[in-house]
LUMKOLMI-747069 format. One line per 8 residues: number of its first residue (from 1); their letters; for each residue z negated, y, x negated of N, C-alpha, C. Coordinates in steps of 0.001 Angstrom, whole numbers. Example, Ala and Ser with C-alpha at 12.3 -4.5 7.8 and 13.67 -1.06 7.14 Angstrom:
2
1) as) -7800 -5690 -13190 -7800 -4500 -12300 -7800 -3300 -13200  -7080 -2250 -12850 -7140 -1060 -13670 -7870 30 -12900
END
This chain:
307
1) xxxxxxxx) -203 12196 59609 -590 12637 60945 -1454 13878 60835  -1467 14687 62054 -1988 15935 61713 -3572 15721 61685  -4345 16329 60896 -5539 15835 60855 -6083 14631 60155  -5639 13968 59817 -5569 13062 58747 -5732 13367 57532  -7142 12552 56916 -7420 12886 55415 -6804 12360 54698  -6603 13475 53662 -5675 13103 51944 -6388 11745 51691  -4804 11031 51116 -5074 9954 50263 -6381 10201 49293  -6905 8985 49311 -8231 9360 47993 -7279 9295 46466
9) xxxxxxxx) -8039 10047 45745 -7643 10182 44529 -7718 8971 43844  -7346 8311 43433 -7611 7289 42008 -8337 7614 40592  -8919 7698 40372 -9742 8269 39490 -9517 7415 38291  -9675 6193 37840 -9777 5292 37606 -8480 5381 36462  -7259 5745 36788 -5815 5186 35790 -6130 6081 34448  -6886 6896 34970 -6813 8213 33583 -7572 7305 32281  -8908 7421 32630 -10178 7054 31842 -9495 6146 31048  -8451 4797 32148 -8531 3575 31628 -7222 3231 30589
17) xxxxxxxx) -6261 4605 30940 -5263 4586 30002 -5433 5521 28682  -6524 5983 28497 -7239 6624 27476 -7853 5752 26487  -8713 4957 27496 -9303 3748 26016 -7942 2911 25606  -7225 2987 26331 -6388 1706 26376 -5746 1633 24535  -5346 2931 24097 -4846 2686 22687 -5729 2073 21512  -7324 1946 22209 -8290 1966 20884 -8796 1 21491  -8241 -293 22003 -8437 -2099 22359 -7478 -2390 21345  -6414 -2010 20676 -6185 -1800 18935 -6881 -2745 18086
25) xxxxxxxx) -7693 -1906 18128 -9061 -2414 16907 -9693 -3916 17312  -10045 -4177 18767 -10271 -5601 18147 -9347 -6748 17646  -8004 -6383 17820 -7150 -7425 18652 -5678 -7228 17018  -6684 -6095 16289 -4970 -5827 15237 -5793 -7063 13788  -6629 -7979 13908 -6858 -8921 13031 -6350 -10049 12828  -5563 -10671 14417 -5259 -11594 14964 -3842 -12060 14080  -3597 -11484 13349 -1634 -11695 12599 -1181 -11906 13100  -98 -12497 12763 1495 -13183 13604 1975 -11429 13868
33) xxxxxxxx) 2329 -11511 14798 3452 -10948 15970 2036 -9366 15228  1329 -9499 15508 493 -7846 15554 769 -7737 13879  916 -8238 13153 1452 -7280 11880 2400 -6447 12092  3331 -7285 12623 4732 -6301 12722 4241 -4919 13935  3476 -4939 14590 2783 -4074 15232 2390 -2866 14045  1242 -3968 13686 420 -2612 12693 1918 -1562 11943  3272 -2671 11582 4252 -1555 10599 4676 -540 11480  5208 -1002 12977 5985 113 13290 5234 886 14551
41) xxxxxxxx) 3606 1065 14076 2252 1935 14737 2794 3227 15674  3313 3716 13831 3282 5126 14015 4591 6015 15148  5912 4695 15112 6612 5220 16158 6351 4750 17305  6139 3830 17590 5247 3201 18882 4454 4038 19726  3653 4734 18470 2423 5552 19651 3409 7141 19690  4207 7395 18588 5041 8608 18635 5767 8924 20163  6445 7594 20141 7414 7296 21559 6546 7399 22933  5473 6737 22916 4270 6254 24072 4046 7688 24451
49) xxxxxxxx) 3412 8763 23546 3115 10259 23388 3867 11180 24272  5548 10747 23829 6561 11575 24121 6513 11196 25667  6954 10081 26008 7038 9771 27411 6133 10525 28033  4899 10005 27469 3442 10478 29004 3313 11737 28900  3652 12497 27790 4221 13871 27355 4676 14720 28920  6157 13770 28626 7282 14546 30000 6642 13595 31094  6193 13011 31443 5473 12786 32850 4873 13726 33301  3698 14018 32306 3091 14911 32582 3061 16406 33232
57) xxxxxxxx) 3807 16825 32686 4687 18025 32430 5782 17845 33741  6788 16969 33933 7600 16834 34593 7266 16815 36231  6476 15921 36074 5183 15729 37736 4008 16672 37987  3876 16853 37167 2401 18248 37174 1535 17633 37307  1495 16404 36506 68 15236 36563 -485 15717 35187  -1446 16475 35234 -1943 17536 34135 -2885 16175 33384  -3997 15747 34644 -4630 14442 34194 -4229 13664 33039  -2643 13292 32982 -2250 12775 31869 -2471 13159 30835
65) xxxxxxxx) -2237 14522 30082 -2967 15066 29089 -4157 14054 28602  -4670 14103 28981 -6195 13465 28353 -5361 12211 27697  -4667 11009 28600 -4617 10015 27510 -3413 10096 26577  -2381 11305 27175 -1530 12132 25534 -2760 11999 24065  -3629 12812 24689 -4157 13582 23656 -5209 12209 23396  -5869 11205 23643 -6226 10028 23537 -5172 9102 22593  -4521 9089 22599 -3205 8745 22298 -2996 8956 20719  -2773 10458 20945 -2293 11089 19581 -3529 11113 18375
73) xxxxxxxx) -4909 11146 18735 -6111 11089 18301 -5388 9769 17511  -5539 8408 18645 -5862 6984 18161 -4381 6953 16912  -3247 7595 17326 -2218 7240 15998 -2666 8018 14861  -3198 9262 14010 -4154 9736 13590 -5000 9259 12603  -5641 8344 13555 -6684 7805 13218 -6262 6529 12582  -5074 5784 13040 -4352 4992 12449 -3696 5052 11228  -3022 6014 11132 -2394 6183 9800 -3436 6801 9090  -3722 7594 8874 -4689 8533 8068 -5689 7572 7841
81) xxxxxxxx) -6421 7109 8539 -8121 6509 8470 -7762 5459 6476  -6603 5103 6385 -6521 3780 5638 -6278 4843 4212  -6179 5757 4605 -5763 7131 3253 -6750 8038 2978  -7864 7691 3590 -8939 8746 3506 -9302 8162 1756  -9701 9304 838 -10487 9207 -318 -11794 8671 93  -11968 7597 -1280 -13702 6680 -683 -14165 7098 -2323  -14274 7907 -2406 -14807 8252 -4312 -15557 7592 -4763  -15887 7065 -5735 -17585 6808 -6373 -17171 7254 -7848
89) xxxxxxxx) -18400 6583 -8278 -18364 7572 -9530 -17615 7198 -10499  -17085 8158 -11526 -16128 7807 -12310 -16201 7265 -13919  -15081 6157 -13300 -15531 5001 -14725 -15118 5454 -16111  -15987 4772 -16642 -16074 4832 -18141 -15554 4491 -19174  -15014 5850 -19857 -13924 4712 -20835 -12811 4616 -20174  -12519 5563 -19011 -10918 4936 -18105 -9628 4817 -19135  -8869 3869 -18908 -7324 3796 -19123 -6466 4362 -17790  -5736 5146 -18204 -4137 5002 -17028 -3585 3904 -17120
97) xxxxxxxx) -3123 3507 -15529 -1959 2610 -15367 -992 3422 -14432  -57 2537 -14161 870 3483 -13540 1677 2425 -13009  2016 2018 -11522 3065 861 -11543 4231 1614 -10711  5286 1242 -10679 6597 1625 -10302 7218 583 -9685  8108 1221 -9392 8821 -387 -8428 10630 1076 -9033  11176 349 -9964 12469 1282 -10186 13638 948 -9491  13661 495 -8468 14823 -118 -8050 15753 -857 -8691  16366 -1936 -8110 17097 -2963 -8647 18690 -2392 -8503
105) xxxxxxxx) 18826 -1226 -7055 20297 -948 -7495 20276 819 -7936  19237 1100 -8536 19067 2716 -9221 20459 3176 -9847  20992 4413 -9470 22179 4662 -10121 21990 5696 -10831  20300 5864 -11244 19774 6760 -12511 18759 6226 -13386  19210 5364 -14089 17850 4175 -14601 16954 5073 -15210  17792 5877 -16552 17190 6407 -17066 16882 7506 -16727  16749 8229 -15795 15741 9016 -15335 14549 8157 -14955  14824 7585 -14195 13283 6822 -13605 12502 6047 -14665
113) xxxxxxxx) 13040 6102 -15692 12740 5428 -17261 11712 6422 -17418  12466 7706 -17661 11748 8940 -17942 10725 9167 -17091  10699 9398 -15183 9670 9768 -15047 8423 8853 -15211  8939 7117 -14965 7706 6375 -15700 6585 6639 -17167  7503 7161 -17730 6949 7207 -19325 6296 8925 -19122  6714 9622 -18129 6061 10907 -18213 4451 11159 -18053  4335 10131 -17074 3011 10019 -16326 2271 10237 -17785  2440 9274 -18957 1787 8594 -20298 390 7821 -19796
121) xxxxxxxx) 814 6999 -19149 -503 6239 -19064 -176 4667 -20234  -1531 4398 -20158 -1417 3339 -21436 -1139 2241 -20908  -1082 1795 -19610 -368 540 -19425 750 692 -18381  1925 -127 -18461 3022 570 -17529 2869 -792 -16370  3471 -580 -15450 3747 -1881 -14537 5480 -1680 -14078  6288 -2148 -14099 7058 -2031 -13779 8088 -3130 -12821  8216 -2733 -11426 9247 -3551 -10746 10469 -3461 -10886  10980 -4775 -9860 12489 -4473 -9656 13367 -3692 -10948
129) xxxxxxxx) 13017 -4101 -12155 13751 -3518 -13296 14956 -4757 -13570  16130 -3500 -13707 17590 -4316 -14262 17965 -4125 -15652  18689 -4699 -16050 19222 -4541 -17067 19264 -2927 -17868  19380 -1890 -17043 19290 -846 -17680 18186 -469 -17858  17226 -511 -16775 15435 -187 -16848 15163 -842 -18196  15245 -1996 -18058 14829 -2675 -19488 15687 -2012 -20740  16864 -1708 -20880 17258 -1377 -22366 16762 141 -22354  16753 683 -21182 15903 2162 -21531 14957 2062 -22078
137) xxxxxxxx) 13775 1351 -21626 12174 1098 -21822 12607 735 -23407  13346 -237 -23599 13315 -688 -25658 13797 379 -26225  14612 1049 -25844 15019 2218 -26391 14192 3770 -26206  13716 3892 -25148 12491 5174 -25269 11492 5409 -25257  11132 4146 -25009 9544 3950 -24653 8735 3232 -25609  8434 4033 -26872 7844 3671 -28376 6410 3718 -28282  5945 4243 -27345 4715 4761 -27130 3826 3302 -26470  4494 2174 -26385 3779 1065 -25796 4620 -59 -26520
145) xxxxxxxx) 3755 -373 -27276 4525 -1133 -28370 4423 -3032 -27856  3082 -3287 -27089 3198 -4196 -26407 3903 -4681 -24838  4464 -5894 -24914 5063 -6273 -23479 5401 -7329 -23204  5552 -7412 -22160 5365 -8717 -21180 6307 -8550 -20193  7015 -9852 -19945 8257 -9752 -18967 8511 -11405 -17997  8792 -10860 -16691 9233 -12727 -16015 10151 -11848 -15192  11535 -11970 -15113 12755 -11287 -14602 12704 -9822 -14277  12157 -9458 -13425 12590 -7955 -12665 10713 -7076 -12985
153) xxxxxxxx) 10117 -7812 -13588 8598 -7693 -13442 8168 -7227 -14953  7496 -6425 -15251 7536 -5758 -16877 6480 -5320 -16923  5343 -5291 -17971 4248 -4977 -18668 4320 -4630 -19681  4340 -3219 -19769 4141 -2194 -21281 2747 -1730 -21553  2093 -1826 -22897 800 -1465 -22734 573 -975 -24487  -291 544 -24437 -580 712 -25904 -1422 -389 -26682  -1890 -1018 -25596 -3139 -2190 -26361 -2359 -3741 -26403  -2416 -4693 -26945 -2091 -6359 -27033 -2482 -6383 -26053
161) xxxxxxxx) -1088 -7258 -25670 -627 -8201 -24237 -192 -9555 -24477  -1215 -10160 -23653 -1371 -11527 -23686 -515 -12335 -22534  471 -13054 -22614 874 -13487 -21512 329 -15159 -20944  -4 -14980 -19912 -697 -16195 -19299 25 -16781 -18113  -812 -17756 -17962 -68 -18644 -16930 -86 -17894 -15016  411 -18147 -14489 751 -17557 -12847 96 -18752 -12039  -974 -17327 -11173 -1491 -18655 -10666 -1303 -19273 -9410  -2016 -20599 -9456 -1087 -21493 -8513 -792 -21428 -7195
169) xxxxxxxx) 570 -22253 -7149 782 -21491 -5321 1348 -20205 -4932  1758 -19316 -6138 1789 -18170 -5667 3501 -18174 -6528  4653 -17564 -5456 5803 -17528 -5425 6214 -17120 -7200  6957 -17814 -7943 7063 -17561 -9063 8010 -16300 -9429  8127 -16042 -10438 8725 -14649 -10833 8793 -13327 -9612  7683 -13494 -9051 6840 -12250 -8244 5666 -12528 -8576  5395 -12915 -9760 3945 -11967 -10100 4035 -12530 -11836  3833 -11661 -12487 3002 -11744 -14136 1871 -11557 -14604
177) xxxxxxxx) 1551 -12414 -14705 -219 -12294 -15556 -531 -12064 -16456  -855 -11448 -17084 -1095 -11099 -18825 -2778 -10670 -18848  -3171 -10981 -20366 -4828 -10460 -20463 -4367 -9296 -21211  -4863 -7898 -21223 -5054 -6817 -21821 -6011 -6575 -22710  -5838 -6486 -24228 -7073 -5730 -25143 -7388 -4634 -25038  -7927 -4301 -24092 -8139 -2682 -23967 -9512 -2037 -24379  -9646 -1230 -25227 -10955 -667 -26332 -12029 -983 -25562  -12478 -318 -24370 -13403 -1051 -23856 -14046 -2464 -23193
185) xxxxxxxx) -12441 -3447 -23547 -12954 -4919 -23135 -11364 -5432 -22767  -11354 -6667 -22744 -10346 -6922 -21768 -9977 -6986 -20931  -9299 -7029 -20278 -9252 -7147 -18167 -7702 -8377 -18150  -8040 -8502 -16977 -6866 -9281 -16618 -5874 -8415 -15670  -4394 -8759 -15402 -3716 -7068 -14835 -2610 -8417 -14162  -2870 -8646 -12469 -1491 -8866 -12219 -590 -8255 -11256  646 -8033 -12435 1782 -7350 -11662 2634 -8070 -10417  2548 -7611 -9263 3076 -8293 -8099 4694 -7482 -7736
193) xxxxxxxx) 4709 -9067 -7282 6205 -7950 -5972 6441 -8816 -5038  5733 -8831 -4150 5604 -9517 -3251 6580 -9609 -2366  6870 -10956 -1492 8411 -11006 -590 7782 -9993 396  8985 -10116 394 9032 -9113 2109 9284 -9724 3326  8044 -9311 3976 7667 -10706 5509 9237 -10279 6309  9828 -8689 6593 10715 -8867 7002 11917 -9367 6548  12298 -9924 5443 14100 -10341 5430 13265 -11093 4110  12440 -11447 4005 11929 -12811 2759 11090 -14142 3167
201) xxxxxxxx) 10495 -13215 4294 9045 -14085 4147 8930 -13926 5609  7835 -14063 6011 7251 -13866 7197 5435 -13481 7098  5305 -12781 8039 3696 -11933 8239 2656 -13215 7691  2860 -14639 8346 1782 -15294 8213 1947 -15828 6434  2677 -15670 5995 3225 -15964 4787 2556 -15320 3801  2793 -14046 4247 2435 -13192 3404 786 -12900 3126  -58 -13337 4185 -1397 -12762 4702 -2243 -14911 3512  -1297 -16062 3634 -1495 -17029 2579 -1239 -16420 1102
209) xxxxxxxx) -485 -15460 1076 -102 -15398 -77 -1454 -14235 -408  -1846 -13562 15 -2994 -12913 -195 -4216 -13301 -87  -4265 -14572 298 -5851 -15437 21 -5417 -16196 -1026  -4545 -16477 -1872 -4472 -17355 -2647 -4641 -16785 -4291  -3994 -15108 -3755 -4079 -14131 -4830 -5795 -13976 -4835  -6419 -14145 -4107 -7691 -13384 -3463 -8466 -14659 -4660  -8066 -15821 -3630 -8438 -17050 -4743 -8578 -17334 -6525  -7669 -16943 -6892 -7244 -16804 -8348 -8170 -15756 -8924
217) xxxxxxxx) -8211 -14604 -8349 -9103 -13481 -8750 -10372 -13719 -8905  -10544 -14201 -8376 -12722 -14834 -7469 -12294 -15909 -8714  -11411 -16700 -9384 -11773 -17456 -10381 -11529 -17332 -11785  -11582 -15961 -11723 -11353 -15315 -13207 -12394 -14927 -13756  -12829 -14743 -14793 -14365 -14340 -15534 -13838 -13078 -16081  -12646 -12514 -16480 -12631 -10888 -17017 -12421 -10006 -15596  -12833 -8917 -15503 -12010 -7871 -14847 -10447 -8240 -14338  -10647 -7841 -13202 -8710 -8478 -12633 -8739 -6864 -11976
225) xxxxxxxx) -7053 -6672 -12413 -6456 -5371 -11320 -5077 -6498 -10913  -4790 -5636 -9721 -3711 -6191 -9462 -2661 -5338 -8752  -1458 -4922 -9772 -1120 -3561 -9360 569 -3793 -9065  905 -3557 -8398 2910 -3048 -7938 3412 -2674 -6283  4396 -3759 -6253 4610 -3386 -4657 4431 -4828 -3866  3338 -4586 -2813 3092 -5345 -2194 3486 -5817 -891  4543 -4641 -741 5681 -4812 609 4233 -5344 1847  3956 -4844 1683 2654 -4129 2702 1717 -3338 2767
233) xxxxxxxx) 1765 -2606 4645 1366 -1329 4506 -245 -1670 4530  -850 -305 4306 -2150 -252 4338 -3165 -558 6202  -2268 -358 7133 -2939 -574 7954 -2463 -2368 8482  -2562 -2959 7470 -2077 -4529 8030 -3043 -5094 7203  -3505 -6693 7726 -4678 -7476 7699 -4866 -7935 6177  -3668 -8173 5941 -3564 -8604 4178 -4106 -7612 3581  -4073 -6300 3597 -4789 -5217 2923 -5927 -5087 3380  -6200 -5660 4387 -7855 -5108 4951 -8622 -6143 4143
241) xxxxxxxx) -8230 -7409 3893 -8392 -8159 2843 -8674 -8283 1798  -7107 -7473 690 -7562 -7450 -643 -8330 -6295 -989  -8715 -4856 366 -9688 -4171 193 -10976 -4139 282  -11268 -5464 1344 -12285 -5710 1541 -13062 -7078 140  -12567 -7610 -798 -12834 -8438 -1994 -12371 -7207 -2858  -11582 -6706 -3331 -11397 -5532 -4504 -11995 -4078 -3742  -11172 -3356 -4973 -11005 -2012 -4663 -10037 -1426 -4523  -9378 -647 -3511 -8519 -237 -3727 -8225 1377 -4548
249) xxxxxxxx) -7780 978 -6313 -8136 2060 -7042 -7657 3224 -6617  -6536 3142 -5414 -5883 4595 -5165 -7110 5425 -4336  -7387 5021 -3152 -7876 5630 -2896 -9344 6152 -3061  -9790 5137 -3957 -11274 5511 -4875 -10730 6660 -5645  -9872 6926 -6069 -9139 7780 -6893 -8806 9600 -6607  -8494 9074 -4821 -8525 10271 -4199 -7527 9944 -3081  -6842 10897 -2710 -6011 10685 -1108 -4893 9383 -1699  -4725 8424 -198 -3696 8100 -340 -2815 8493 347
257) xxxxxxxx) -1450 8338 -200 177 8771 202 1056 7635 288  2138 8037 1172 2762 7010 1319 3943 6115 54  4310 5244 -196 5107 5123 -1323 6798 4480 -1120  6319 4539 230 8151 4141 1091 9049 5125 1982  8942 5831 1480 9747 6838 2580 10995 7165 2622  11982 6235 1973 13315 5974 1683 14239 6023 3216  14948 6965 3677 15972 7009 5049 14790 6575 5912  15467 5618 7164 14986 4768 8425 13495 4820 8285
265) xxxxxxxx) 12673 4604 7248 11594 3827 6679 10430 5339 6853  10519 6416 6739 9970 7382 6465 9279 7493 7557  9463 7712 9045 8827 7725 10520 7811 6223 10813  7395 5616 9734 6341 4897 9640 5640 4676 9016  5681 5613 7887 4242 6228 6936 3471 5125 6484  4791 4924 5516 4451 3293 4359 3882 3551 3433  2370 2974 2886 1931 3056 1341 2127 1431 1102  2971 1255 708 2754 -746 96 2749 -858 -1145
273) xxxxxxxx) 3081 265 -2519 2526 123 -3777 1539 501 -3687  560 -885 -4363 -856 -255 -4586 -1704 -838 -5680  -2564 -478 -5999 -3767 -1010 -7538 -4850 -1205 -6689  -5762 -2222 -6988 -6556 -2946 -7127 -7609 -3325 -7978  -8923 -3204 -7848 -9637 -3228 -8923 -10924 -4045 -9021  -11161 -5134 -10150 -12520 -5982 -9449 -13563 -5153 -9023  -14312 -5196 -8660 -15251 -4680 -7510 -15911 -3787 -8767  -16893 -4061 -10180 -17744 -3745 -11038 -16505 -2694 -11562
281) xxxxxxxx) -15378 -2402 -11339 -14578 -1902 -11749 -14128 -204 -11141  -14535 898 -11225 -14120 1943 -10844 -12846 2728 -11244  -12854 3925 -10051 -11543 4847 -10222 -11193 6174 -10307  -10304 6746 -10596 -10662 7917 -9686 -8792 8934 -10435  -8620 9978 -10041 -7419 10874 -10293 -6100 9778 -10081  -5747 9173 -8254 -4965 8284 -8191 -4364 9001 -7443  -2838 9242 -7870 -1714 9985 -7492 -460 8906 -7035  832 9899 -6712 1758 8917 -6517 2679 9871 -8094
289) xxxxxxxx) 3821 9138 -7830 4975 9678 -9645 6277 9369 -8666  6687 10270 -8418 8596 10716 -7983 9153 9871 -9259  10095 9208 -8447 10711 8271 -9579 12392 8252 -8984  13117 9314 -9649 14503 9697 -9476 15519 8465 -8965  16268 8297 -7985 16893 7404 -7959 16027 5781 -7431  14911 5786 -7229 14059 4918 -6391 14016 4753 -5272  13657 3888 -3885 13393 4103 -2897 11929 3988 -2449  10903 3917 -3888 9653 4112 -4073 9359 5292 -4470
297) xxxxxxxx) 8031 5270 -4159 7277 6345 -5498 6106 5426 -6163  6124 5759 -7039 5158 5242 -8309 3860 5697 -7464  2880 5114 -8434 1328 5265 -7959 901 5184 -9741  -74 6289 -9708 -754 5613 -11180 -2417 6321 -10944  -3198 5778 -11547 -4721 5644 -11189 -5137 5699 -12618  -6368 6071 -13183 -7339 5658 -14163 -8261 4907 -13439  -8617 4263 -14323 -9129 2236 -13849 -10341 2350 -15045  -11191 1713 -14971 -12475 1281 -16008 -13440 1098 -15515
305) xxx) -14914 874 -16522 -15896 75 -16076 -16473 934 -15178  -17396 586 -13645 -18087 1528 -13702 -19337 2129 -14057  -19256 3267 -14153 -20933 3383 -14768 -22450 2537 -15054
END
């Protein structure tokens, strides 16, 4: 009607769809159903972005901007925050490790043989190894005269390897335990390969299977690392976990990177190989290793006492 005042503005939708991405944080501890959240974050908020993007833009609701850019901050802050370098000081006496995950259907063993053994770190970890990974490793890999094996799971080390029992409760031939003689002491080293909550396991499965690992560790008297692929990413509860009781040596080490970026998988900025270190235990020069014919990348760290 003529003379009639403008609708009042709403003030209110902007502010409240701005915090709205960071109510996140209390609510991503809860498991179940929000793991599978935390994996597929990064296209979630990608997609969310794009939309309020062309709203914006499309309607000339400029306002929107703010919770775009609210938005794009909180995914950011999501992926990145779990990759930031946490340094301390660097341990003493370090050994290299190096774990790999070589694929089970690699149609270049021995390359990925090779770039494992390039790294030259003194203890190897090796996944998902077949029949060829293994006759490569006996055949080129002289330089680690000790080893340890439970199917697809492999421990090469310049120092005596002790093989021990797997501890309890925890899915058999996905994980090997061995004690290490290593010049400055022994440690305990277990190699994982954990199911995969999507097409093995399930989220709550997986988050038992990481208090039980958590368990075993807390009842060991040497040094424990615990290094391979843990078919989980860094921003999910099981890792907030074994980071919050260990260390995580990568990124004491320096930046972390992702170690899944194989096709489909790449637009969600996966690190799930990772090392681990008892707490008295420091890190530091932790990289990833291109491993030809993988749908991983290697990770290898120097590990030792700390100062």
């Amino acid at each position: 009607m003529p003379g009639s005042d403008p609708p009042p503005v709403r003030w209110w939708p902007v502010p409240l769809g701005a915090a709205l991405p960071w109510a996140w944080f209390p609510v991503r501890d809860l498991g179940g159903p929000v793991e599978g959240v935390a994996v597929l974050l990064p296209v979630l908020v990608t997609i969310a972005a794009i939309i309020l993007l062309g709203l914006a833009l499309g309607r000339r609701r400029v306002r929107l901007l703010t919770v775009v850019a609210s938005l794009v901050v909180f995914g950011v802050v999501c992926v990145v925050g779990p990759l930031l370098p946490h340094r301390g000081p660097a341990p003493v006496a370090p050994l290299t490790l190096v774990s790999a995950n070589l694929y089970l259907n690699n149609t270049t063993p021995e390359a990925a043989v090779n770039a494992l053994l390039a790294v030259g770190a003194d203890v190897e970890v090796a996944v998902e190894s077949n029949p060829q990974h293994l006759a490569a490793l006996e055949r080129i890999d002289t330089a680690h005269p000790y080893s340890a094996s439970d199917g697809q799971l492999v421990v090469r080390s310049r120092y005596p390897v002790t093989a021990m029992l797997d501890p309890a409760h925890v899915p058999t031939r996905r994980i090997l335990a061995v004690t290490i003689d290593a010049p400055a002491g022994p440690f305990l080293l277990y190699a994982v390969h954990s199911l995969n909550p999507l097409s093995e396991s399930t989220f709550a499965s997986q988050l038992v299977w990481v208090e039980r690992l958590l368990r075993a560790a807390a009842r060991e008297t040497l040094p424990v690392v615990i290094a391979g692929d843990f078919n989980m990413s860094d921003r999910q509860l099981g890792y907030r976990r074994l980071a919050g009781e260990m260390r995580d040596a990568i990124t004491a080490g320096g930046w972390g990177h992702m170690t899944f970026s194989d096709g489909v998988w790449a637009p969600l900025f996966l690190r799930i190989d990772h090392v681990f270190v008892s707490r008295q235990w420091c890190a530091t020069d932790g990289r990833t290793v291109d491993l030809p014919g993988s749908d991983h990348e290697g990770v290898a760290v120097q590990i030792g006492h700390c100062p």
